[in-house]
Legacy VTK file of the C-alpha trace (Angstrom):
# vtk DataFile Version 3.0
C-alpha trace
ASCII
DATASET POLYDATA
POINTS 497 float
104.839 137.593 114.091
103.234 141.037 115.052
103.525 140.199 118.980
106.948 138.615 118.668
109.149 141.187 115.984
111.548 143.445 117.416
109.785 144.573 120.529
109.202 147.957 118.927
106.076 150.487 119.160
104.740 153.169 116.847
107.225 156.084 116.880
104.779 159.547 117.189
104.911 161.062 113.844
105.737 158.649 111.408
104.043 157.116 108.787
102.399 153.610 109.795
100.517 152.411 106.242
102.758 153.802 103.504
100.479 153.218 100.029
101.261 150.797 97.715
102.295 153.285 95.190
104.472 155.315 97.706
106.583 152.184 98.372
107.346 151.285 94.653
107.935 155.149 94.059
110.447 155.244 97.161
111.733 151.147 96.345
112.939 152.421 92.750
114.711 155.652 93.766
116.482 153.271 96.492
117.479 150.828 93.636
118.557 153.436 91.083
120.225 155.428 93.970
122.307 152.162 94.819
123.477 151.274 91.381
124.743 154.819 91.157
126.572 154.390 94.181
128.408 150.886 94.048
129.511 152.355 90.938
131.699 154.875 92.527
135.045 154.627 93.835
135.366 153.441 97.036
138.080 156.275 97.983
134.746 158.631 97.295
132.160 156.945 99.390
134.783 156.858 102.187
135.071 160.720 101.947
131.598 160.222 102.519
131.695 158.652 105.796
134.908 160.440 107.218
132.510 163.807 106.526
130.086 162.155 108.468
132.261 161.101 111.258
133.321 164.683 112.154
130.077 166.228 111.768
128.884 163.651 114.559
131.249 163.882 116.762
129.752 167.782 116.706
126.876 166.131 117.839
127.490 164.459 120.903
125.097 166.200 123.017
122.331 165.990 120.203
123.027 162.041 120.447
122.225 162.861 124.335
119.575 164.427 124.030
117.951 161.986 121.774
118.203 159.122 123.716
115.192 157.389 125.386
114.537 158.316 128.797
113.335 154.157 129.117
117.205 153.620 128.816
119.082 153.669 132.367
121.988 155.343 131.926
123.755 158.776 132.347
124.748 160.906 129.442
128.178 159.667 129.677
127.436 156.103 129.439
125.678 157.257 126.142
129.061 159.158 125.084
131.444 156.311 125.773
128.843 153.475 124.884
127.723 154.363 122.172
128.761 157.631 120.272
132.458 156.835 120.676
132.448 153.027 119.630
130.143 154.495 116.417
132.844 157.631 115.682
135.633 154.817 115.949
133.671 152.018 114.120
133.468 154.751 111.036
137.112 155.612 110.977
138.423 151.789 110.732
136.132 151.657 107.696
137.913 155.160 106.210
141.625 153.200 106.711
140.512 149.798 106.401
137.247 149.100 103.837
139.705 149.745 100.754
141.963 146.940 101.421
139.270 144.660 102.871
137.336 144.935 99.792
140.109 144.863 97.643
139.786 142.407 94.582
141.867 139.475 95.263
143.522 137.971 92.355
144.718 134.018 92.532
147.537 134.195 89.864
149.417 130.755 89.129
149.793 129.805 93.102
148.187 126.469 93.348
146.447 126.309 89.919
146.216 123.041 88.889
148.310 122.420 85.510
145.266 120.804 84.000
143.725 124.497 84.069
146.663 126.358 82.549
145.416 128.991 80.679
142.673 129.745 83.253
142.766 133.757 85.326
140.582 133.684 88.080
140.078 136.656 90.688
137.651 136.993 93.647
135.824 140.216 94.047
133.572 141.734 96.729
130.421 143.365 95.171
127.755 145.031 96.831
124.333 143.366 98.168
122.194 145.836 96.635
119.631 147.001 99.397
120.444 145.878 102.836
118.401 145.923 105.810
119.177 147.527 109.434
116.781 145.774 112.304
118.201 148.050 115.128
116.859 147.051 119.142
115.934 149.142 121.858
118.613 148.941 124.125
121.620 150.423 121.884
120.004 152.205 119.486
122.672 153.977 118.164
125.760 151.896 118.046
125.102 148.818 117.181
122.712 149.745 114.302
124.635 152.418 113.312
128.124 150.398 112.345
125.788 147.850 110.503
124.422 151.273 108.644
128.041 152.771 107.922
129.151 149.100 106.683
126.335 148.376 104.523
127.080 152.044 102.758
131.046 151.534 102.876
130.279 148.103 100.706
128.549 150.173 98.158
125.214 148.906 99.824
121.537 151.034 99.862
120.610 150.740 103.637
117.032 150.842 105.356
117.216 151.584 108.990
114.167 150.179 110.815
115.502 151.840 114.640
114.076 149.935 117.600
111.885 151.313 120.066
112.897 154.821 121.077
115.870 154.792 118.430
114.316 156.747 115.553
115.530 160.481 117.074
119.415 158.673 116.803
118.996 157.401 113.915
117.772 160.701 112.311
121.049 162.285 113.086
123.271 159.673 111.635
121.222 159.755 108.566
121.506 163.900 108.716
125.085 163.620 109.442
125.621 161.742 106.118
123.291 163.399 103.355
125.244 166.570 105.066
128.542 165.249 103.955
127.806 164.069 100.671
125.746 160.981 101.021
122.739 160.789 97.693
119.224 160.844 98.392
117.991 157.647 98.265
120.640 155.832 99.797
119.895 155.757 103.501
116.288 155.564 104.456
114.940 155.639 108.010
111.738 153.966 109.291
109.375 154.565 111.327
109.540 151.800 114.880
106.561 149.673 114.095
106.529 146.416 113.827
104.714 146.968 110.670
108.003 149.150 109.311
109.913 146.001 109.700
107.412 143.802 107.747
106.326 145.965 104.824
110.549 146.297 104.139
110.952 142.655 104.543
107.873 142.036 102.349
108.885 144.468 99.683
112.617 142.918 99.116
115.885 143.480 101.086
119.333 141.392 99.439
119.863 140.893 103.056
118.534 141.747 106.834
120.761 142.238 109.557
118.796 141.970 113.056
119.429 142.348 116.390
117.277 141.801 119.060
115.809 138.659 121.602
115.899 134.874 120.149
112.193 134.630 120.008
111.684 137.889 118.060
114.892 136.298 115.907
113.004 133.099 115.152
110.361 135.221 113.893
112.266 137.545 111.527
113.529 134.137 110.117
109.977 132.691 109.573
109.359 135.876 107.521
112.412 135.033 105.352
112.177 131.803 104.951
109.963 132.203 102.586
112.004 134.596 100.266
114.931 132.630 101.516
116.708 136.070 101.994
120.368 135.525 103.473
120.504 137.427 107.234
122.697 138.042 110.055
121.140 137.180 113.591
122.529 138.653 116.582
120.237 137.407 119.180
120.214 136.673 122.770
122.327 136.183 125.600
122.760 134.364 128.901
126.176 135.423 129.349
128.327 133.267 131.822
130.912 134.527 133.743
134.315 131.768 135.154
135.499 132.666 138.543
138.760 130.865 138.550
140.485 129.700 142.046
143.528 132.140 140.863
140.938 135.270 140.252
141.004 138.377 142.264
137.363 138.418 143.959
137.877 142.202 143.958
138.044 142.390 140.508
135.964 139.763 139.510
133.219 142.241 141.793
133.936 145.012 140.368
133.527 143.417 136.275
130.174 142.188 137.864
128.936 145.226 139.502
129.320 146.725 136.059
127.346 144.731 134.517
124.643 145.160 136.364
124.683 148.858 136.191
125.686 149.420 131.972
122.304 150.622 130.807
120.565 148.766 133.553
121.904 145.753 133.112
119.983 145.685 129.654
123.338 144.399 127.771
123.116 141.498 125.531
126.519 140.717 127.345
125.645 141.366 130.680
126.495 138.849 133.074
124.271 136.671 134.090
125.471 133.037 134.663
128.535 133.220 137.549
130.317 129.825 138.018
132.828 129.913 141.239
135.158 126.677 140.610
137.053 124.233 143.052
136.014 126.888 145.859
136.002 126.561 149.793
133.369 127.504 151.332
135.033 130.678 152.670
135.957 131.861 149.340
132.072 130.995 148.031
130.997 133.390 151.428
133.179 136.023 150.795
132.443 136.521 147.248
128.612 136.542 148.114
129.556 138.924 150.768
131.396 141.345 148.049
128.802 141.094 145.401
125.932 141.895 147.803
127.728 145.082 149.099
128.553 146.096 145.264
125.172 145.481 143.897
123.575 147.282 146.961
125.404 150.634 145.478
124.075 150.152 141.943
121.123 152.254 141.363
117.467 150.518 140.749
115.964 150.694 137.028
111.970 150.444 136.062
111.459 147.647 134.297
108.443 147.068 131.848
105.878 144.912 133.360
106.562 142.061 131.111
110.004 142.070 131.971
109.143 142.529 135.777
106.456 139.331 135.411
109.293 137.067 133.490
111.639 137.924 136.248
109.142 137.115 139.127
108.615 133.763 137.651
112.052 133.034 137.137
112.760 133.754 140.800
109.963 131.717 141.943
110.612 128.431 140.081
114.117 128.667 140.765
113.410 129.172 144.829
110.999 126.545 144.421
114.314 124.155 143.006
116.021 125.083 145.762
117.731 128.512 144.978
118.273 131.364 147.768
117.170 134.610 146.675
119.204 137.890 148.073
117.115 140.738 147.030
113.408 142.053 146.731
111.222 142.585 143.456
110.549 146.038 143.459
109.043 148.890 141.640
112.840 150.158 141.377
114.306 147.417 140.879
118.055 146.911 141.965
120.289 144.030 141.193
119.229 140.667 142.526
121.729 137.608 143.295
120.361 134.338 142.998
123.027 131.646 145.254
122.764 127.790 145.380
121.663 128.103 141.412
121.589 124.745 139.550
122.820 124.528 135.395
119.172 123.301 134.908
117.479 125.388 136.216
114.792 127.664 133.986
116.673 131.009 135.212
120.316 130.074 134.152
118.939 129.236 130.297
116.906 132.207 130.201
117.134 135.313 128.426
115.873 138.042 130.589
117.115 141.926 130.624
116.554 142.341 133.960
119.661 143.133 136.586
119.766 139.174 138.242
123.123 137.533 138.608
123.218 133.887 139.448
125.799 131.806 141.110
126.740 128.304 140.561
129.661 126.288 142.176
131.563 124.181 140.375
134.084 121.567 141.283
136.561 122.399 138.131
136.978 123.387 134.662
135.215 119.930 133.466
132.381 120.575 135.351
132.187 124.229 134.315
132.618 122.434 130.571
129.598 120.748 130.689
127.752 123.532 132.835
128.026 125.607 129.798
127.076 123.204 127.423
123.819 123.078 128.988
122.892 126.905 128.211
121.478 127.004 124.346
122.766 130.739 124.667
126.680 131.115 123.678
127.193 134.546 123.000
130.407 136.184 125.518
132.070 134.032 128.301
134.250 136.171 130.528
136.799 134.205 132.227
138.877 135.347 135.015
142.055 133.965 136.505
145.244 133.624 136.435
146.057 134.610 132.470
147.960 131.242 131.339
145.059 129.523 132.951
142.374 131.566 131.875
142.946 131.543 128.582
143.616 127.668 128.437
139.751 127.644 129.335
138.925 129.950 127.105
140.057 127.874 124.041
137.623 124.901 125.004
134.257 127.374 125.052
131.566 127.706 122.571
131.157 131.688 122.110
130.984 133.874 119.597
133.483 135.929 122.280
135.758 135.190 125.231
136.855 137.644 127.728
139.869 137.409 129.679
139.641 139.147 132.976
137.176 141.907 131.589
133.710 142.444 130.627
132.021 143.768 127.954
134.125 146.676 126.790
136.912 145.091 125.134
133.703 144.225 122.488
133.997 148.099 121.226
137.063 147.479 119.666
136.355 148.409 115.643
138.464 145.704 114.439
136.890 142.644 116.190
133.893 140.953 114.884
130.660 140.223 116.941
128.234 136.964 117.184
126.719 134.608 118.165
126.668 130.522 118.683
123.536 128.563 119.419
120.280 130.431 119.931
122.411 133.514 120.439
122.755 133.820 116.261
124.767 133.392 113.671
126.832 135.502 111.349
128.546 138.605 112.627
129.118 142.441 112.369
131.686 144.976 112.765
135.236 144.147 112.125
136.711 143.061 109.157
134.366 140.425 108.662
131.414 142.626 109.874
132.025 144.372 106.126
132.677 141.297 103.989
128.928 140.497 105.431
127.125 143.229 103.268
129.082 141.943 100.176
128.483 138.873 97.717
131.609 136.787 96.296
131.364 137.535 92.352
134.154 135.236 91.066
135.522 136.140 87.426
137.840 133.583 85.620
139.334 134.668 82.046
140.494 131.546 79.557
143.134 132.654 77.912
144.547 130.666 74.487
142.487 129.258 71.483
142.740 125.601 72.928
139.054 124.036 72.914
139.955 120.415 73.574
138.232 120.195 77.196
135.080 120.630 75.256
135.332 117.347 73.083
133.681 114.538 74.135
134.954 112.116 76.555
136.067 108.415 74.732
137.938 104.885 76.664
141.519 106.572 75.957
140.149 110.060 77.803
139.650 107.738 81.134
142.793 106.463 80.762
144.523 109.965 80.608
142.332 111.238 83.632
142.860 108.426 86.084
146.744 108.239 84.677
146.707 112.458 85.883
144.911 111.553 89.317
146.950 108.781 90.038
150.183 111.401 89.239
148.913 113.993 91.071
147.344 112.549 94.365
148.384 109.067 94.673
150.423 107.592 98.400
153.659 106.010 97.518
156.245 107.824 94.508
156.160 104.881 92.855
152.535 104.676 92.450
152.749 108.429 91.302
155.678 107.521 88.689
153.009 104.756 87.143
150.453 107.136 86.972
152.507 109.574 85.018
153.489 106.687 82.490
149.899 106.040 82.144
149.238 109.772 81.555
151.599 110.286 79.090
150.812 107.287 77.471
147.216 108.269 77.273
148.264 111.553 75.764
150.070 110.178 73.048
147.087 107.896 71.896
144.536 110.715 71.838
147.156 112.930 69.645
147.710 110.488 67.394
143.929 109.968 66.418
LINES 1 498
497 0 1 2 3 4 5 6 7 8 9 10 11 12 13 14 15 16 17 18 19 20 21 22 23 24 25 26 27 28 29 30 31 32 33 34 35 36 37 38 39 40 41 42 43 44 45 46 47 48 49 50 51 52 53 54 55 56 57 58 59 60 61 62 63 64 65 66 67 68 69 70 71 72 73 74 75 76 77 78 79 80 81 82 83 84 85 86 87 88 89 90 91 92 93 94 95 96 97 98 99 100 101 102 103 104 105 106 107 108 109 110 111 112 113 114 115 116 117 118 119 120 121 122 123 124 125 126 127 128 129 130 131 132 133 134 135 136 137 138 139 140 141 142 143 144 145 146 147 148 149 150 151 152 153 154 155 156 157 158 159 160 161 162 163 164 165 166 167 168 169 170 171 172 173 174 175 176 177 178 179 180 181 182 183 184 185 186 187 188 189 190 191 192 193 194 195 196 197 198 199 200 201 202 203 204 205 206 207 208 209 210 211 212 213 214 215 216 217 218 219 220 221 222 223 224 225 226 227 228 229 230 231 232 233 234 235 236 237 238 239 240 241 242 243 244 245 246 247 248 249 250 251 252 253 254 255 256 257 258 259 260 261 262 263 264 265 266 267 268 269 270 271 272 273 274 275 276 277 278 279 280 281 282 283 284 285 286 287 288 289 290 291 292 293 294 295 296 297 298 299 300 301 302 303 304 305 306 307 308 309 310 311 312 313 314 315 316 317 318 319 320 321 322 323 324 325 326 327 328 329 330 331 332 333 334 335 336 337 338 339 340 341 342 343 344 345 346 347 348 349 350 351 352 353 354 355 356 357 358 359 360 361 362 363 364 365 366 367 368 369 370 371 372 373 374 375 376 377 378 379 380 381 382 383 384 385 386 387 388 389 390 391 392 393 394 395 396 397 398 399 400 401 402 403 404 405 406 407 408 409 410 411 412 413 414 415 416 417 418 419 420 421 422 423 424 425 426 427 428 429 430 431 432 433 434 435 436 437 438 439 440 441 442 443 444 445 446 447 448 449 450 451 452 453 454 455 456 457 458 459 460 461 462 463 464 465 466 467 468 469 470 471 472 473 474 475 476 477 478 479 480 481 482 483 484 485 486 487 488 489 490 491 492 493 494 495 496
């Protein structure tokens, strides 16, 4: 597990071997800290957060500042991809947690007569102490909503950041104890793989990780044995649908994006591009449009295990008869891949390196099956007329499908984010994002003195329950009608012993 978890390094600074007696010390403030705090009213710990919220958006150009110079991007990609979605993220929780979380009470509405008497309500209750597995490549958003949920939902959160991620997540965690949040409550680690371990080891109620499948499958060995419950949002080899009704232009200028967000190291970037029913014009003019839009994106340094996974890829898949457009390089700028095949090692790969590859396919069947043989599912973008598109977009397995867009319409606070397949399971943000750091605690209140469904069962009792399943559930009326005579009949020979 130490080579495989979270792709994370020692963070300069922090403490790597915490004693055994500093982790029980810090464990039981955490737990006495988070009893405190589901306790109080949830119109209070939103206060919380909406202090939080404005005192980070006065610290945009901290967030800046902090952010990894291993991360392609400008300071306004950081702004708008990851500040903003995070500031927006925390005010749908200040409107929206209170109803979401709301205890839900069933009344008389489909209560089976048989349990009259019987008050039953569903209520959300807090985890306890939830854990934050953050990645490298957005370090601030997309650990940072699972932080502001887990604490919404009355939740004690440990923040292990990713690689690079610590200075980010040092701010949030400022932000908060500035505006009110306990001591105790919010906890960041240090990067190390060792971090992520020791809180794993030492009990979380539940992990939520993101990061690559393998390091995924990993983090799951560790909690299989604990059987702790997670949330897995893991890898993608995102596919992109080029209908015959899409507008090349635009479908060039989603892709070209792609490539360039953060250096094309996106779980949603595209990577997979399937042209269907297409002449062979339309295939050369879209090649001829991506390679003059990926020429203008900038080249990225890649790490050298990144760089040797993409050099392999490339090779195998020129070897199976792919055409490569575009050198390996020390700056390394897009590369298209043409004349790709669905079985080929580089389109079921998961690689965060700027390589698009096309595939031609003859029509949406085809492109059905093409898709089936990825084991990633997490976005599909499909693009097309909008009738059409979305049609399509019904059939696929994804956690998310885009309609004539890429990526951005994934920021929205309200929608929910996963997985299928190897890409994970559960999901964050959204509505259902916060009902994810909360258990179901059912309560159900008899009401009455009656004690007669705890004397034993005797012949005339099976007479009275088949007579009330045949009345209840049976086909014809008739049928029904014969089971109520039975019922009642069955009644009256039980009262009259």
């Amino acid at each position: 597990m130490r080579d495989a978890v979270l792709e994370s390094e020692t963070h300069t600074g922090c403490v790597k071997n915490p004693t055994a007696s500093n982790i029980d010390e810090t464990e039981a403030v955490l737990r006495a800290a988070q009893i405190e705090w589901a306790a109080t009213p949830m119109a209070k710990r939103l206060r919380v957060l909406k202090g939080a919220r404005r005192r980070m958006a006065g610290l945009a150009d901290a967030f800046v500042a902090a952010v990894s110079t291993e991360l392609s991007r400008t300071a306004a990609d950081t702004l708008v991809a990851e500040v903003l979605p995070l500031l927006e993220a925390c005010r749908f929780l200040e409107r929206e947690a209170e109803g979401i979380l709301a205890v839900r009470r069933l009344g008389r509405r489909g209560l089976p007569f048989w349990l009259s008497g019987v008050d039953s309500e569903v209520q959300r209750v807090s985890l306890g102490k939830v854990l934050v597995i953050g990645p490298a490549n957005y370090p601030l958003f997309l650990p940072g909503v699972q932080a502001l949920q887990g604490l919404a939902a009355g939740n004690a959160v440990v923040w292990k950041p990713g690689i690079g991620g610590r200075a980010m997540a040092e701010i949030v965690a400022e932000a908060l104890h500035a505006a009110g949040l306990p001591e105790g409550l919010l906890r960041v680690t240090d990067e190390s793989v060792e971090a992520a371990l020791a809180e794993m080891r030492t009990g979380a109620d539940k992990v939520f990780f993101t990061g690559s499948a393998l390091a995924g499958r990993a983090v799951l060995r560790e909690l299989a044995e604990s059987a702790t419950p997670c949330v897995m949002e893991l890898s993608g080899c995102d596919a992109v649908v080029v209908l015959a009704s899409a507008d090349l232009n635009r479908v060039v200028a989603a892709l070209t994006f792609g490539m360039r967000l953060n250096g094309s190291a996106t779980c949603m970037a595209p990577r997979r591009v399937f042209l269907v029913g297409a002449t062979a014009e339309r295939k050369r003019q879209l090649i001829g449009l991506l390679l003059t839009g990926l020429d203008r994106v900038e080249g990225i340094w890649l790490p050298e295990r990144v760089h040797g996974q993409l050099r392999l890829l490339l090779k195998t898949a020129t070897e199976a008869g792919a055409t490569v457009h575009g050198e390996l390089d020390l700056n390394q700028q897009p590369v298209l891949v043409t004349d790709v095949a669905p079985s080929m090692e580089i389109a079921r790969a998961d690689v965060f390196a700027p390589v698009l590859m096309l595939m031609e396919t003859v029509d949406e069947r085809a492109v059905m099956g093409a898709l089936e043989d990825c084991p990633y599912a997490l976005t599909t973008a499909v693009f097309g007329e909008e009738r059409e598109a979305l049609g399509l977009a019904k059939k696929i397995t994804a956690g998310t499908v885009l309609v004539n867009d890429l990526i951005v319409p994934t920021a929205d606070p309200r929608v929910p984010f996963g997985g299928r397949r190897q890409s994970g399971f559960g999901v964050t943000r959204g509505t259902e994002g916060l009902l994810e750091m909360t258990a179901v605690r059912v309560v159900s209140v008899r009401r009455g003195w009656s004690r007669k469904h705890y004397e034993p069962t005797t012949e005339q009792h099976k007479d009275l329950f088949n007579g009330l399943i045949r009345a209840a559930h049976a086909g014809p009326w008739g049928e029904r009608w014969q089971g109520v005579k039975q019922l009642l009949t069955a009644a009256r020979r039980l009262k009259s012993k």
